[in-house]
C-alpha positions, 0 to 999 in steps of 0.5 A: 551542500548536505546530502541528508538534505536527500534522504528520506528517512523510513518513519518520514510519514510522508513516504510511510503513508502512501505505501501502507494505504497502497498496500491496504487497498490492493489486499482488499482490492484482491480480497473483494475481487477473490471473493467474486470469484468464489461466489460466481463458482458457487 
């Protein structure tokens, strides 16, 4: 049995896409949020 049949290669856009989107939506969740917070200051 393979066992690179296991293995998830790094350009597979299966995995790459979940965690670019991941990591977009939470800088600009920490975006909005900061800039509540820096209008609510002012």
């Amino acid at each position: 049995m393979p066992r690179n049949h296991f293995i998830r290669p790094d350009n597979d856009p299966a995995v790459l896409e979940p965690n670019k989107a991941g990591s977009f939506g939470f800088g600009a969740m920490m975006s909005l949020f900061g800039l509540a917070l820096w209008r609510r200051r002012k």
